[in-house]
C-alpha positions, 0 to 999 in steps of 0.5 A: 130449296129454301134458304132457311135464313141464310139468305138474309145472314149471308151478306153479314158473313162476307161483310165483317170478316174480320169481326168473325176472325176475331170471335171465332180465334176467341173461341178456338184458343179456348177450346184448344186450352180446355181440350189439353186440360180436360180432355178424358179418356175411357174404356170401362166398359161397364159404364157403356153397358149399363142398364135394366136387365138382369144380367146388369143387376146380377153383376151390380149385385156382386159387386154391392154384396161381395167385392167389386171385381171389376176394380181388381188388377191381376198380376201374372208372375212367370218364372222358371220354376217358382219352386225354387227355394231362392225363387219362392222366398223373393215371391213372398218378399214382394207380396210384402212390398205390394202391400205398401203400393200406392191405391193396392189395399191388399194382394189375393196370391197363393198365400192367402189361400186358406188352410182347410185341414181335413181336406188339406191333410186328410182324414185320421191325421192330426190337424192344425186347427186354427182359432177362428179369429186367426185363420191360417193360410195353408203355405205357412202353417206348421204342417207346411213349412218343413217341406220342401217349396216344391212338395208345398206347391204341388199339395196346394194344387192337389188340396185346395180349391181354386189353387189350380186356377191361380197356379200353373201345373208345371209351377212356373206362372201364378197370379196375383189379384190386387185389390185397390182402394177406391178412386178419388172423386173425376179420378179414373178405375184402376191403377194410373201408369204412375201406380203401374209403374211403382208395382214395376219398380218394386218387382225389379230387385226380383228381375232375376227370380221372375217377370210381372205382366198385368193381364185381365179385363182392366189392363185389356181396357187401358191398353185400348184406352191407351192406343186410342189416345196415341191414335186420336193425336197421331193418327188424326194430324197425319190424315189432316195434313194428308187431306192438305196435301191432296186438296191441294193437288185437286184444287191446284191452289195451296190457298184453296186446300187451306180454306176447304181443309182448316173448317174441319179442323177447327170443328173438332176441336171445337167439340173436343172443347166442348166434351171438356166442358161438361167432363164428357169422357171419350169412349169407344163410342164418342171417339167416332163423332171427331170423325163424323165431324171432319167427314161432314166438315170436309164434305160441306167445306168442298162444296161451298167453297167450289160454289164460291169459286164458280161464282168468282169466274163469272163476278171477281167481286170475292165478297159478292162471291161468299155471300152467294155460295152462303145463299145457295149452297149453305142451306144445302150444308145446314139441311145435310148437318141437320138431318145427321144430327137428327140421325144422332138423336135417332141413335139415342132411341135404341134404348141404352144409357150410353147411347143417350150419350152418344146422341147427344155428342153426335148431334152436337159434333154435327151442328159445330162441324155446320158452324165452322164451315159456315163461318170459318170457310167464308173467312179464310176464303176472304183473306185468301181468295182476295190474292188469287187473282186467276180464281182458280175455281174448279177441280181437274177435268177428270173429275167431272168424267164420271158425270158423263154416265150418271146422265146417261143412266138417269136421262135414258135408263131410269127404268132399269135403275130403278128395278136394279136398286129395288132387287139389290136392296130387298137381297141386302135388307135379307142380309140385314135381317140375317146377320147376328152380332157379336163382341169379344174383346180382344178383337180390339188388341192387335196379335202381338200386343203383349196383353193379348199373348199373356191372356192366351198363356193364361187360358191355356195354363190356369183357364183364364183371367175372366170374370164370371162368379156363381152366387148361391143363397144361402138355402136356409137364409139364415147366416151359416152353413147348416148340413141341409146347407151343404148338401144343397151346395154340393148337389149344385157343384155337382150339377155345374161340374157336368158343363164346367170346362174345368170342374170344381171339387165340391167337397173341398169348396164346400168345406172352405167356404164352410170353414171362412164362414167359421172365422171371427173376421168381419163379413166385410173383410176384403179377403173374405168378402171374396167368398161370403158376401156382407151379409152372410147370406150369399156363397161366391165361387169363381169360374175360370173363364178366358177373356178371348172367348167371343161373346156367344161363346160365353152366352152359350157357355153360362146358358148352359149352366143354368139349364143343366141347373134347371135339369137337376131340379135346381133351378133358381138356386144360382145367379151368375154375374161378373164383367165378362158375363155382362160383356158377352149377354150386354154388348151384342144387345147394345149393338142390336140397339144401335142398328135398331137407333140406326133405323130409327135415324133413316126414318126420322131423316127421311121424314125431317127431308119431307117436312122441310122439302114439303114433299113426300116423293123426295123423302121417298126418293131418298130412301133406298139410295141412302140405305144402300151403303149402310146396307153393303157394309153390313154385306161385306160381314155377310160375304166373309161369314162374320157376325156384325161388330161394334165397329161395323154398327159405328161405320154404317152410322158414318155411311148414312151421314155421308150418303145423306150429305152427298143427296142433298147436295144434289138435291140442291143443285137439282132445285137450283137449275129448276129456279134458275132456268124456269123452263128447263125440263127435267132431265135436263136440269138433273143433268145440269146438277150432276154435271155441277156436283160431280167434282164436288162428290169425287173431291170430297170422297178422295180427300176422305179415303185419303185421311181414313187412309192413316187408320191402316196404321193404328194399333187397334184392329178395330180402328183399322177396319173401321177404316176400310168400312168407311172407305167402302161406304164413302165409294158406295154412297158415291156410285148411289148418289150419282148412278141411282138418285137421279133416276129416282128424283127423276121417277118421281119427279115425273110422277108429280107432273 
């Protein structure tokens, strides 16, 4: 292997260490100090899916021409009986109070549903007629507040549309939407804890009335973005100080765990210094690159540091020692880390906005994970290993036993690897090309977090706290609702009651909308542009849907709406647009799309292996190896009957990176006793690099599954699972580069000769 310049840099590194100490301090206490500051945090979701389609320009529609929905926070108020008369006034008294929260610029509840009075109070009774500059709010005309609270709920369910979808059957849950203003410039979507908690203390003095929870899209959003944060601090020290502990134990040096155990550290923050300096937010795609970045760290640090201490009991000189691990195993390092960049930046060609981003930050991560092992292990390793007198090189014995059978199957049973691997791919390429993929949001929200119970209760008692509206132009296009106008519209309702879970009345939704477009208010008026967009032009009309439907369900759903449109002869006459919609037609395509980057990375890898190798028959070699622990974490979806997740997709791209990182190495070793014993033959030299790189492999993948260990404690299940698919992918990259590589460098190797 070549040395890429590093033979010349080499004895610089080991020269001025203390030089390099200095600098790399520098740096670190400045990215530490930039990462505290600035370090963000996302879950908007719609920043991730943003795109071409028409799904996202529907939903930039409706929120251009309407209302921006996705800003709205909902509140669900559960009471014992909101009818209560004691109960209905502090109800009202708090609507009042939330008008003066800070970011709340006014409060959709009950209250402001209109008063429609032909539907409301029937044909041939006299009728409030209100004046089209003041229109009134059925709880409060004057037909309404001599009766009792109860009879008043009970008739706005009965009368006017869309009052069953924000009040429960038996009167004891409502929501309430809050409408905000718009957020500062660098200032976050949404209410801040600081708003939550002044909306809290305001529903306090009520406490004894009722109980606020917020629920919807947004809070679902924080809750993850909230859980992510705890876990990046928590989780991510927990399992470093484990990894300590277990390098440790396997070097028998504290010394040596140390050096193999800060590189990885120093890397992330590093990148996290770096996030904060462009302003990059974290987000459920880049918060998978700290990973990257300590597995990639991890494993190169191991195997330097294991080449510096095997050079160290043949020559005790520690300085001669760091220049010759650099020399020889540090080209293996940056050729691992470069083509997991490459990786990155194959991602970046599946086609989405976000995963440009990822792309970037990934291969960034990668390259500083190479650089804080190039240059911190060597420096540790000069201040540490100066006082380990008995050069305490290698790992326990044990951990060279699984070499034993790697040579066995490489040296007398090539041939039946190699049928092996090429039956077992071909059967996981077929699962590859059979597994759907899916999403649904609360797969990230663990069963008894309280926003999931709550988005339950909703679906089951006003049809849930989703997003998806129907948009219908104006038939005529011109501003009002003409008797041709409304004709089209009830025939369309009519239509989408026929697929509705929970059918909409047409005639009084009709009459509403006809009725708000009567009114003198201005087209932008935050109450009205819920239902009539800016210019007059468009009609909106709200479908309830639940946030725990998956992805397909919802496609499935929305499909079916438009084709019994499209049955009706009415085809073309609706969009239908919102957040949970550009959730379930979007994500599955993002996912899609990085699978598909995915591939693009192997083959940008394997190709960059066979520019810089010069030759073709590695690159081939490393093909199928290094795609099969991509391919069985997707297997495993296939064995439980389960379509493929973000999550999954996130955990094969680490699979690859670990697999790709585990084969140079070998490669490296392979090469190094071909150079160094010029008459060596093949199996021989293979069996020299197993033996060499055995305990390095075992070490690293310990060390790993122990720090992923700690994800069986977060919060989300997302990161839970992303935890045991690493750790599978970490044990089958091991069994691949140990029991099937060889026998293919080796066919192929032979082959050359």
């Amino acid at each position: 292997m070549q040395s890429l310049g590093l033979k010349r840099l080499a004895p610089k590194i080991a020269k001025h260490p203390r030089r390099i100490a200095f600098l790399l301090l520098a740096i670190t206490v400045l990215s530490t100090v930039l990462l505290v500051a600035k370090t963000k945090f996302t879950g908007d979701i719609t920043e991730n899916l943003r795109n071409n389609s028409e799904t996202y320009r529907s939903f930039q529609l409706l929120e251009k021409q309407f209302h921006p929905f996705s800003r709205d926070e909902s509140l669900l108020i559960r009471s014992a009986d909101l009818s209560k008369p004691e109960t209905y006034q502090k109800f009202q008294d708090f609507l009042l109070d939330l008008q003066f929260a800070s970011q709340v610029q006014a409060a959709f509840s009950i209250f402001s549903l209109p008063d429609i009075p032909n539907v409301a109070q029937g044909e041939g009774m006299v009728v409030y007629k209100p004046e089209p500059s003041n229109p009134a709010f059925f709880l409060t005309t004057t037909n309404q507040l001599h009766r009792p609270a109860k009879e008043r709920l009970t008739t706005l369910r009965q009368s006017i549309p869309l009052a069953d979808k924000m009040l429960s059957e038996d009167l004891t849950a409502t929501i309430v939407m809050l409408m905000l203003s718009p957020a500062e410039p660098d200032q976050p979507i949404g209410l801040t804890p600081k708003n939550q908690d002044e909306i809290r203390s305001l529903a306090a003095p009520y406490s004894d009335a009722f109980t606020i929870s917020f629920i919807g899209i947004p809070e679902i959003q924080r809750t993850i973005r909230t859980t992510l944060n705890k876990d990046q601090k928590t989780l991510t020290i927990a399992s470093t100080l484990l990894c300590i502990l277990i390098a440790w134990s396997i070097f028998r040096s504290w010394r040596g765990a140390l050096i193999c155990s800060v590189p990885p550290i120093i890397g992330v923050i590093w990148y996290l210094g770096f996030l904060a300096i462009f302003g990059i937010p974290i987000d459920f795609l880049t918060s998978v690159v700290p990973t990257m970045v300590i597995v990639i760290a991890f494993a190169d640090g191991v195997h330097l540091y294991m080449s510096i201490q095997r050079k160290r009991t043949e020559d005790h000189n520690t300085a001669s020692a760091i220049s010759y691990g650099i020399a020889t195993t540090g080209p293996a390092c940056f050729l691992a880390s470069l083509t997991t960049a490459l990786a990155f930046v194959g991602i970046g060609l599946g086609g989405a906005e976000t995963m440009h981003r990822l792309s970037v930050t990934g291969a960034v991560g990668i390259m500083l994970a190479f650089l804080s092992v190039l240059f911190v292990l060597p420096t540790l390793a000069h201040f540490l290993l100066d006082q380990d007198k008995e050069a305490k090189a290698l790992a326990p014995r044990i951990l060279n036993k699984p070499g034993r059978p790697a040579v066995w199957l490489a040296s007398r049973h090539r041939g039946a690897v190699l049928i092996f691997s090429a039956i077992l791919s071909g059967f996981l390429i077929a699962i590859h090309i059979a597994l759907p993929a899916s999403f649904r949001v609360t797969d990230y929200l663990s069963e008894d977090v309280p926003i999931r119970q709550n988005e339950i209760f909703v679906e089951q008692k006003m049809g849930g706290s989703g997003q998806l509206y129907a948009i219908l132009a104006d038939p005529d296009g011109k501003s009002g609702l003409s008797q041709s106008d409304r004709e089209d519209f009830t025939a369309i309702l009519t239509s989408l009651n026929k697929q509705l879970t929970k059918p909409i009345q047409a005639e009084p939704i009709v009459q509403m909308m006809r009725y708000l477009d009567g009114t003198a208010l201005p087209k932008d008026n935050i109450m009205l542009s819920r239902f009539i967009s800016h210019n007059g032009l468009s009609y909106l009309i709200p479908i309830p849907l639940g946030t725990m439907l998956a992805a397909e369900q919802i496609s499935s759903y929305t499909d079916g709406l438009l084709a019994q449109l499209e049955a009706d002869g009415l085809s073309g006459k609706v969009k239908l647009a919102g957040l949970s919609l550009l959730t379930a037609k979007e994500t599955p395509k993002l996912i899609s799309d990085l699978r598909t980057g995915l591939i693009s990375a192997v083959l940008i890898v394997i190709l960059s292996i066979m520019i810089i190798m010069r030759s073709v028959r590695v690159g081939l070699a490393f093909m199928l190896p290094n795609l099969i622990p991509i391919l069985t974490v997707e297997a495993y979806f296939w064995v439980i009957d389960k379509p493929l997740s973000m999550t999954a997709v996130i955990a094969l791209t680490i699979a690859f990176g670990i697999a790709v990182d585990n084969s140079i190495h070998l490669l490296n070793q392979y090469r190094l006793a071909q150079s160094t014993h010029q008459d060596i033959l093949p199996n021989d030299a293979m069996a020299h690099a197993i033996w060499a790189i055995t305990p390095a492999f075992l070490a690293t993948t310990l060390l790993l599954v122990a720090g992923l260990s700690m994800t069986q404690l977060s919060g989300l299940p997302s990161v839970v699972l992303f935890g045991q698919l690493v750790i599978t992918a970490l044990f089958v990259a091991l069994l691949a580069d140990l029991y099937i590589l060889p026998s293919f460098l080796l066919a192929l190797e032979r082959k050359s000769k």
